[in-house]
N, C-alpha and C positions, 0 to 999 in steps of 0.2 A: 548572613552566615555567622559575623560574629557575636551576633546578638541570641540567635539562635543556642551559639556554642558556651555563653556565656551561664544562659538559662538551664542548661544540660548539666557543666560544671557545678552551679549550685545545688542542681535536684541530686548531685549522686554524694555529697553526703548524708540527705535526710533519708535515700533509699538503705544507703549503709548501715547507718544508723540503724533502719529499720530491721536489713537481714542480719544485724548483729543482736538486735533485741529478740527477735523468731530463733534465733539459733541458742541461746541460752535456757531458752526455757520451753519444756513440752506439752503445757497446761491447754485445755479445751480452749481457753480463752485467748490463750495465742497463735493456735490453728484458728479460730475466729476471725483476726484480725489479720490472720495473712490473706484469709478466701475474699472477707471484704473489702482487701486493695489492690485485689489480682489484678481489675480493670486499670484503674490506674497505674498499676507497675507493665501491664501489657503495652500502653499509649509510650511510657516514658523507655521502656525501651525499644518499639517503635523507631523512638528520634534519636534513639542513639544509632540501630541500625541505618536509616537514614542518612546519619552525620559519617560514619566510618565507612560506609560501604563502600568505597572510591580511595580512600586513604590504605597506607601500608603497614605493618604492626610498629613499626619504628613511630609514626607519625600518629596513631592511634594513643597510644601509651603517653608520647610527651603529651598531647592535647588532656588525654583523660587518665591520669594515674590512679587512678583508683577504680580501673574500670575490672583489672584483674581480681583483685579483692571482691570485690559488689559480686560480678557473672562467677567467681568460684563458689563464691557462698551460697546465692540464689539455686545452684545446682544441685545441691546436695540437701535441700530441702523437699518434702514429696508434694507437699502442695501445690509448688508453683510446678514444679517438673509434670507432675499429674495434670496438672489445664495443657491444653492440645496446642494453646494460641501463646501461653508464655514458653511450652517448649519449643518451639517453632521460631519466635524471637530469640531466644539463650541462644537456641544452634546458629541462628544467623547468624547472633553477633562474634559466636565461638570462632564460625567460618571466616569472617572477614577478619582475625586476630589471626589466623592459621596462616602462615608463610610457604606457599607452595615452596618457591626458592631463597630460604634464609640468608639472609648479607649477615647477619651480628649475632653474636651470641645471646643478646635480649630477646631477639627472632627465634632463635633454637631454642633457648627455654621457655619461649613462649609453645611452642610448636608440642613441647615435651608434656608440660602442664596440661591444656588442651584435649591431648591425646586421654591423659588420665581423666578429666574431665567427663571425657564422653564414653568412655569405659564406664563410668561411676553411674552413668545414666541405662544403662545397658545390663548391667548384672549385679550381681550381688556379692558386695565386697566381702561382707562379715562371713568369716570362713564358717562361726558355726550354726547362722542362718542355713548357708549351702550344706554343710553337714545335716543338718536337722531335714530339710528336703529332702537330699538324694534318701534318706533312710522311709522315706513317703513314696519312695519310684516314681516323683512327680517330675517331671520337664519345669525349669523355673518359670518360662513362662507359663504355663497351667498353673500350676502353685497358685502364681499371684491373683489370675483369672478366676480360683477355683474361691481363693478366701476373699475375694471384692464381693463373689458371688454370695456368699454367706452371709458376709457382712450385710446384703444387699436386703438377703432374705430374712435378717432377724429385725432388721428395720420393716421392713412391708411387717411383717407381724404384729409387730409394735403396735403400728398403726392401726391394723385392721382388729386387733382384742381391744384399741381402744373406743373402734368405730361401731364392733359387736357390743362392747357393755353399752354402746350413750342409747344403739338402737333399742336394747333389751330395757334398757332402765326407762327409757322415756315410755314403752308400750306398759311398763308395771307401775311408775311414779310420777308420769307427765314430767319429771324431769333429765337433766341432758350429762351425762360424764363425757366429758371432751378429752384432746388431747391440750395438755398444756401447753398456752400459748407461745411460753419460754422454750418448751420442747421443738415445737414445731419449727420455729425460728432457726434454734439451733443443726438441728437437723437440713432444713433448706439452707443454711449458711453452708455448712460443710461441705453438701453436695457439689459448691458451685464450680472447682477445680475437674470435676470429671461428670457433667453432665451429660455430656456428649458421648459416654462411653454408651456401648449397646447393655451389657450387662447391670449399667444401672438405672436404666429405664423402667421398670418396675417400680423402683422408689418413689422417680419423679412422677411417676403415673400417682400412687398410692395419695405422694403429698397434696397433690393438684384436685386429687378428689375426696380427699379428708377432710368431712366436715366440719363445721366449728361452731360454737354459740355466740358468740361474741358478735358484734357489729363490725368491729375494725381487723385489717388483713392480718395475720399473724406471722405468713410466708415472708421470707426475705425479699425485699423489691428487686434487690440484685438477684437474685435467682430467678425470682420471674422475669424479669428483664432477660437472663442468660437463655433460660428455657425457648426464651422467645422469639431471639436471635437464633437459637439451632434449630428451632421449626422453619423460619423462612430460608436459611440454607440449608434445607433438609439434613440435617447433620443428627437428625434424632427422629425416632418414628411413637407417638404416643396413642393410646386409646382415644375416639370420639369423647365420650367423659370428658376424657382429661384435656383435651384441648378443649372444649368448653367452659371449664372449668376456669383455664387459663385466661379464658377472655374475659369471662363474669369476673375475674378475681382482679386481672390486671388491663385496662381498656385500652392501654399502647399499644398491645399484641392484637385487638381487635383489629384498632385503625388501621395496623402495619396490613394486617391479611390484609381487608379491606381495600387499601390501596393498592397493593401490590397488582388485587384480581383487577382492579379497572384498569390503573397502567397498563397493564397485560393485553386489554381488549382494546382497548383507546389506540396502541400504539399499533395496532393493526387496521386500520381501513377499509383492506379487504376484507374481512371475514364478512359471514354471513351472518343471519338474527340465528338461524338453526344453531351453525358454532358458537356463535357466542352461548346461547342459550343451554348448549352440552357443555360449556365450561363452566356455567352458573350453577348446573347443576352439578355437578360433581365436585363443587365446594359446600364443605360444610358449613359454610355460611348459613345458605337457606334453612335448613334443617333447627340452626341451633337462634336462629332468628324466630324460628315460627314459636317453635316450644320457649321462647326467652322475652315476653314483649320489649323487655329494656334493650337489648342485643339490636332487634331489628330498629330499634327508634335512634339508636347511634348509629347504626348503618346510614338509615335515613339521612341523619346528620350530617356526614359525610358525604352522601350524593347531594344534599343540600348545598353545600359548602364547596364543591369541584363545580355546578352550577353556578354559582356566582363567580366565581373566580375565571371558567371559562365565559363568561357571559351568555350562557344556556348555547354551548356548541352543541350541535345536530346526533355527533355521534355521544356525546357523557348524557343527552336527551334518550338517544334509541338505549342505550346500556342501561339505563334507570327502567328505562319501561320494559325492557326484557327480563331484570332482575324480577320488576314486581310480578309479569306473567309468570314466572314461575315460584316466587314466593305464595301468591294466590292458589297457583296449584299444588303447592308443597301442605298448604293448610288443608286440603280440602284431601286429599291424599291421606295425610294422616290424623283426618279428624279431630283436629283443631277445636276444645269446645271454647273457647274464649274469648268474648267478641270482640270485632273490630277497632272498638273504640279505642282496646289499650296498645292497639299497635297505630292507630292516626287519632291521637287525644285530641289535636287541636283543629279539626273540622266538622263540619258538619256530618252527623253519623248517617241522613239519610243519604246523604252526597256520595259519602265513599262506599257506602251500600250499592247505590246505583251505579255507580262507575267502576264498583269491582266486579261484575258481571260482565263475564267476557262476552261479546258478539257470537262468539260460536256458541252459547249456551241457552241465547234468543232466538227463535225465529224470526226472520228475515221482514216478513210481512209486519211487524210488530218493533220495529228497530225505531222509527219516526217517533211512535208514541215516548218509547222510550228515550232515546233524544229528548223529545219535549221535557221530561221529568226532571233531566240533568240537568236541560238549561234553565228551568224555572226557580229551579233551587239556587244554582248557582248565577242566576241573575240578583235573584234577593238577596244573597251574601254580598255578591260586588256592591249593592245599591247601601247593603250593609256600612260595609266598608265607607263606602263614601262620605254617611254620614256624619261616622266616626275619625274620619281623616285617618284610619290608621295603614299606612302601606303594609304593617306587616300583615293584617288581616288578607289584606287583596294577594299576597305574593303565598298564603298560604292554600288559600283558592286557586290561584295558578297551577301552586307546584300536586297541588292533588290532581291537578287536569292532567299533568303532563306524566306521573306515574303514567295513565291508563290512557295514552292516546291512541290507542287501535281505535276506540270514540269518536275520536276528528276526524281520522281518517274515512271512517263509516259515515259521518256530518260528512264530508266531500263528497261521497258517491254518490248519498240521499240529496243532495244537493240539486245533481244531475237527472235524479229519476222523480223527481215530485214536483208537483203542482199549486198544492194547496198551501195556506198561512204559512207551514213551517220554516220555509225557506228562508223567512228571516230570522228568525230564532239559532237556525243552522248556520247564516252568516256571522251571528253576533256571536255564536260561540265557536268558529273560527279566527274572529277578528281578535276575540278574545286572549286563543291560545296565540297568536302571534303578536300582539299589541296588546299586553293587560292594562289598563286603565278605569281610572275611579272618576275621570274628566267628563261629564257626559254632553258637554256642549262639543267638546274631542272626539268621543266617540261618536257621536250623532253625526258629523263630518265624517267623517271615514267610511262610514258605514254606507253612507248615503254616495261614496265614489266606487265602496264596493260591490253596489246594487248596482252600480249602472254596468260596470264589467260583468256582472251575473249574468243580468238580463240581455246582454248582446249572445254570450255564450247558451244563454237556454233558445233563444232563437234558432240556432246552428245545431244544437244535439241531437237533433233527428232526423236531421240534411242525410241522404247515405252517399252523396258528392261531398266530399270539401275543396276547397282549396288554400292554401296558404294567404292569401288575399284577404279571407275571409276572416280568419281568426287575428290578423293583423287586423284588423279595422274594429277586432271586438277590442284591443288592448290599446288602441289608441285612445278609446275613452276615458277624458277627465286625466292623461297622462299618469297610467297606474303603472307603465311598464316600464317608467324609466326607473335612472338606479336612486334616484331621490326620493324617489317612496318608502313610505313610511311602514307599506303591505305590500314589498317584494316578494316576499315569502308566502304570504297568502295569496300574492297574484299566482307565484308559482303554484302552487298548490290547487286553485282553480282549473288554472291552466291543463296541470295533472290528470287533475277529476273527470275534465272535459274529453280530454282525449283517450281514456280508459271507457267510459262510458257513453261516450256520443255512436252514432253508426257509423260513420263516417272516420273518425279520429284516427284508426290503425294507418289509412291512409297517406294521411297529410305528419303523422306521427316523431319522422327523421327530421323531414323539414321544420319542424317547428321547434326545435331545440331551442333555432340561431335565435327565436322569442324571449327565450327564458331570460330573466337577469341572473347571471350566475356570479357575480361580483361576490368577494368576502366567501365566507360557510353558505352563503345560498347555496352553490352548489351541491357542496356534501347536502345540503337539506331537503332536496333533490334527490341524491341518490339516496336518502335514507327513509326518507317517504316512499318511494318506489321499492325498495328494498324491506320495507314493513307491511306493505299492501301487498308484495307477492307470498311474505310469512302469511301473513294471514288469509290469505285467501288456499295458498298450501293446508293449512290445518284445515280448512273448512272440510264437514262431514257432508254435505251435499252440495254439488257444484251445478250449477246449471253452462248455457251456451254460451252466454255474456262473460263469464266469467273464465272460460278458458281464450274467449277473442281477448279478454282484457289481460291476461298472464304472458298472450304473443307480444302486446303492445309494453307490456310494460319491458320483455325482454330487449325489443326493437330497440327501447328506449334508454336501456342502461348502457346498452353496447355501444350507442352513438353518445352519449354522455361521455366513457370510460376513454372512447379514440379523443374527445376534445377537452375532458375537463378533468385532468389526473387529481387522485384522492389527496387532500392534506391531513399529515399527522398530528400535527399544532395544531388545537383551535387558535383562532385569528378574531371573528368579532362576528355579531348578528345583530340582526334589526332588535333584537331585546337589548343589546348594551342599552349603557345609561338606563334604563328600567328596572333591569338588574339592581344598580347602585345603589338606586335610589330604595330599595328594601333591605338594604343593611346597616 
């Protein structure tokens, strides 16, 4: 505390200092410099509030003598009084000086001051200001409302005769009349004390989508920063434009959205892919991603970057892959003419061609071939990769698999219903998305314990008995089921397939849970696999018989899940840790 109070005492003569320097003079360039310290005078007093707010006006005063001087002066400036967050601070600290029950005469003249104080904030002192209104029939507050208003308006004009000449000039001269970069500056400097007000939103609109020629930003960072902060507390409502504009112009305000919408989803467990998917879409996100390649490739970025950090947990997996189903469809929607490549630069373009075609756009009968195409490509890239030793090659082939894993999921089912060569193509690109690896004497091993759990289970898919005995004796093989496996996940996931698609599986379906290894995020990975095979099997345009026994099963499934294996909000760890790491 005393270290604290020490730090307080020295900062309140440089504040002083400073509202004695703003108060002498009323130059553009000294309102300048009040708006770009707001933030900082808002933090410092903050710590004063903090420090006094438990102390008495007697005890206040001795600690900080100079506090009456600094808080009278800052008050009577319109700048700071104008920001919402330094008046809210003055009044605090006003309050916590204010002596309900005065002991001393320093308390009363404190009390007296004070009072005058907050009058001064409230009306208008200059009798022939008030004289000059009442002769207008204006109510003072209208008055003030009415000339912000103007002010508001002769600025948007500004802006937009300078946006009509650059547009006019550039169609008659190929060249550009801007708004001066000094102007603009200026103009978002001043703003930044009453952003937040409704009547000056118009401005901020105007400035946010006032073009410019130049390469570098001209807007005050502090004001984009502020604008940015009052969008995430809703404290301001601006045009689509102009919040786009804000992103392109300032990228913290992106990543801020950005994170906000995943925390948002992430921290609920419950939701559904539909919910989530209605809240994806009602962000302008998508929208200003499609028409933005750079936009969506920070996005990217970002789900990149929550992927490592969680170690690819189940649900920041389902939330990527819901985003990109409806990024795909946001493009196609609004006729998107620009190809793929500038939104996934760094893969293979027939790759993400084939893997951005959703399963309900395929005919069913034709899903295998198509499979094959995926995994043939993305076999040669891994083998790529290998050569080259570079992880980050392999982790970029991952993380394209795993935008569009309604894919694996489809590799599961096909898994169950074919016969011929593919089935090993369909293991390796599940082995794949659960184990990525450039190791092929590793992979050849795994592969070769995940064929022998296939081949028990393809045995059983057609039984219309099962029993619990039976699918126990498939997972005893080569010891896949214990939690030392390295393709827990993918055992689970077999396991899944089997019992969605066998004749028998609705069956034996409850009892087989007590199978699963649900140790760490297996579970959630688990219910978010079951929970993506019933999305998409909901959207499918023609459903046959299998597919509504497999919608019972999968319901059977989650409700006996939900009674034994409650949802975690934290990701915790998956069989991809250390995998992860090791590509960054």
């Amino acid at each position: 505390m005393a270290k604290a109070t020490s730090i307080l005492a020295s900062s309140f003569e440089f504040w002083l200092n400073k509202a004695i320097e703003w108060g002498q003079t009323t130059t553009f360039e000294s309102q300048q410099d009040v708006c770009l310290h707001l933030s900082k005078l808002q933090e410092f007093l903050k710590q004063i509030y903090g420090t006094i707010q438990h102390m008495n006006t007697t005890e206040t005063i001795r600690l900080f003598p100079l506090i009456g001087q600094l808080l009278g002066r800052l008050c009577w400036m319109p700048f700071i009084v104008a920001h919402d967050e330094c008046q809210q601070n003055l009044l605090q600290c006003l309050w916590c000086l204010y002596s309900a029950d005065p002991h001393n005469a320093v308390e009363l003249k404190a009390n007296e001051w004070i009072q005058i104080l907050l009058r001064s904030l409230t009306d208008v002192d200059d009798d022939g200001v008030r004289s000059f209104i009442q002769t207008l029939h204006y109510p003072e507050k209208e008055y003030h409302s009415k000339l912000l208003r103007n002010i508001v308006s002769s600025l948007v004009k500004e802006l937009q005769h300078y946006q009509s000449d650059r547009n006019s000039t550039y169609l008659r001269t190929l060249t550009c009349t801007t708004v001066p970069p000094r102007r603009l500056r200026d103009i978002s400097t001043i703003c930044l004390p009453i952003v937040t007000l409704p009547d000056v939103a118009p401005l901020v609109d105007a400035l946010l989508t006032c073009q410019e020629g130049g390469l570098d930003e001209t807007l005050s960072t502090d004001f984009l920063d502020c604008v940015s902060n009052a969008l995430q507390q809703k404290k301001i409502v601006l045009s689509e434009s102009a919040v786009v504009n804000l992103w392109l112009r300032y990228l913290p305000s992106l990543e801020q959205t950005a994170i906000h919408l995943i925390e948002s989803l992430v921290s609920n467990p419950y939701k559904s892919l539909q919910e989530i998917e209605d809240i994806i879409k009602d962000s302008l996100l998508l929208k200003a991603s499609a028409c933005h390649p750079s936009l969506y490739r920070i996005l990217d970025g970002i789900f990149r970057s929550i992927l490592l950090e969680t170690d690819g947990h189940p649900r920041a997996i389902a939330i990527l892959q819901a985003f990109t189903r409806c990024f795909v469809q946001t493009l196609q929607q609004m006729q998107i003419q620009m190809p793929l490549k500038v939104y996934f630069p760094h893969n293979h373009q027939s790759l993400v061609m084939a893997l951005s075609r959703h399963p309900s756009d395929i005919p069913s009968a034709v899903w295998s071939k198509h499979l094959s195409n995926i995994v043939q490509i993305l076999k040669r890239n891994v083998q790529e990769a290998e050569v080259t030793r570079k992880a980050e090659n392999l982790f970029q082939n991952w993380f394209l698999l795993a935008h569009f894993g309604d894919w694996v999921n489809i590799a599961g089912q096909e898994l169950m219903r074919r016969e011929d060569e593919i089935t090993e193509m369909l293991l390796w690109l599940l082995m794949f998305y659960y184990k990525p690896s450039n190791q092929s004497q590793q992979e050849d091993h795994l592969l070769a314990d995940v064929k022998l759990l296939y081949d028990h289970l393809k045995v059983l898919v057609n039984a219309t008995h099962l029993n619990l005995e039976d699918l126990q004796t498939a997972l005893t093989a080569r010891h896949l089921s214990t939690e030392q496996s390295p393709l827990k996940d993918m055992t689970n996931h077999l396991i899944m397939s089997f019992l969605l698609c066998s004749a028998g599986g609705h069956g034996i379906a409850k009892e087989s849970v007590q199978l699963l290894t649900l140790t760490g995020d297996a579970a959630d990975g688990v219910f978010e696999l079951l929970g993506s095979i019933a999305h998409r099997q909901n959207k499918q345009r023609h459903k046959d018989s299998t597919d509504y026994q497999s919608q019972m099963t999968i319901k059977l499934l989650q409700e006996v899940l939900s009674e034994t294996q409650p949802r975690t909000v934290q990701p915790t760890h998956t069989p991809l840790k250390g995998v992860f790491h090791s590509f960054q």
